[in-house]
C-alpha angles and dihedrals in degrees: 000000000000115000121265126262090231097051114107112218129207115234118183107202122199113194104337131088111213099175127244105326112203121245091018144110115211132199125172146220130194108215136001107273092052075051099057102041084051091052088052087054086060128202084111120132109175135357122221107196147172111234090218111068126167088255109025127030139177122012095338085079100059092045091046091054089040090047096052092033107028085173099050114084118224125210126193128218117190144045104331083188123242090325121053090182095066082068085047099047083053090061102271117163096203128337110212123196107268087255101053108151114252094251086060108045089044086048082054093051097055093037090064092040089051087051097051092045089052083042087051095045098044093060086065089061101056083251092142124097113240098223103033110035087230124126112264132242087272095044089049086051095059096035090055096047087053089050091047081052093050100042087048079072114039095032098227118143120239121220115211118184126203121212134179121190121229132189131186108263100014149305121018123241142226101280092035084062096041093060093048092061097049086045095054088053104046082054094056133059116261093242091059122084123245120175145186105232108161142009090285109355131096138194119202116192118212104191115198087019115182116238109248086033096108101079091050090049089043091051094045088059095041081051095043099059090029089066090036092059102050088043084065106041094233103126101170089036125129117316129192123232106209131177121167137206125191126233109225118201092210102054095026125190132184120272082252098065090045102058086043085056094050100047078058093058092037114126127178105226114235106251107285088008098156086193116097123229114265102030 
């Protein structure tokens, strides 16, 4: 379900010059509002912003695109300040350094079109959790197969990352899961793929993930839950066990493995550890 190569896609950039982008057709926009109005006329397929705009700046210009254009990915291109996953929290896609090199930025673009198209075609097949709005066990299956395809050509490793909620005195319930759902994808990127699949237990999917990455994802989650819980006041509220494997293109395995692999390597953090689990 990847885009063709001979399918010219639409980008819409605001503020940024990427270059010429293969198999693309680019149109531009100064500031925010021509970018808007441009967005309600539609034919757009991806949107490659600066965060900073003469009259927007920071996270307030990828809500207002997603806002006016939920099914338009946005990526970002510049500096996202101490803390990328603000940009990704606000519905970025990626965010690429402001002098990605064109290949990079036009391999982004088709990447996050590719996502949104699986994501398209995977609601036809009953493969959402009810409670939670994630993908199942049998839609992450699928998702993740494409992903492993897709990383045998292009050799990029996958990330999957493996996480069990607990709760003190059993068994969590309903809106404990809930909130961890919503915690273990506010912790990741949107382009990446968290599921719900088990009871209680969760896979999230970083595609191109960057060796030496899984301590800072597994950190982000442990955070995550960490701040939400003292937010909260609930010391002793849910917490997440989480272990991760990493899919190599050169040596590849089935999901199932994977998941096995991480369950091994699956540790509950102590109450405020700032250490990730693995490491």
């Amino acid at each position: 379900m990847s885009v063709p190569r001979d399918q010219k896609l639409s980008v819409l950039t605001v503020g940024v010059d990427p270059g010429p982008l293969e198999g693309c057709t680019l149109e531009h926009a100064d500031d925010l509002l021509g970018a808007l109005a441009r967005l309600a006329d539609g034919g757009i397929d991806v949107v490659v912003s600066a965060l900073e705009l003469p009259d927007a700046s920071g996270t307030d210009v990828i809500v207002s695109l997603r806002e006016r254009a939920p099914e338009v990915p946005v990526i970002v291109m510049g500096d996202a300040g101490a803390e990328p996953m603000d940009a990704f929290g606000a519905g970025a896609s990626d965010v690429l350094p402001q002098d990605a090199a064109t290949d990079l930025v036009a391999r982004a673009v088709r990447y996050a079109v590719t996502l949104r198209k699986v994501e398209a075609g995977l609601r036809r097949y009953q493969a959402f959790d009810e409670l939670t709005g994630l993908l199942n066990a049998r839609g992450f299956d699928l998702l993740a197969n494409h992903h492993f395809r897709l990383a045998d050509r292009s050799k990029d490793p996958v990330l999957i990352v493996f996480l069990r909620v607990d709760e003190e005195g059993g068994a969590p319930g309903e809106a404990a899961v809930a909130d961890a759902a919503t915690l273990i994808s506010s912790a990741v990127r949107v382009s990446d793929v968290v599921a719900r699949v088990g009871s209680e237990t969760f896979c999230a999917l970083l595609a191109g993930a960057v060796p030496g990455s899984e301590p800072i994802v597994l950190e982000r989650i442990i955070e995550a839950v960490a701040t939400h819980n003292a937010s909260t006041g609930h010391d002793r509220g849910p917490s997440i066990s989480i272990g991760a494997a990493s899919y190599d293109p050169e040596h590849p395995v089935p999901l199932a493995e994977l998941i096995a692999e991480a369950d091994r390597r699956m540790r509950r953090p102590s109450p405020g550890a700032s250490e990730p689990p693995g490491t």
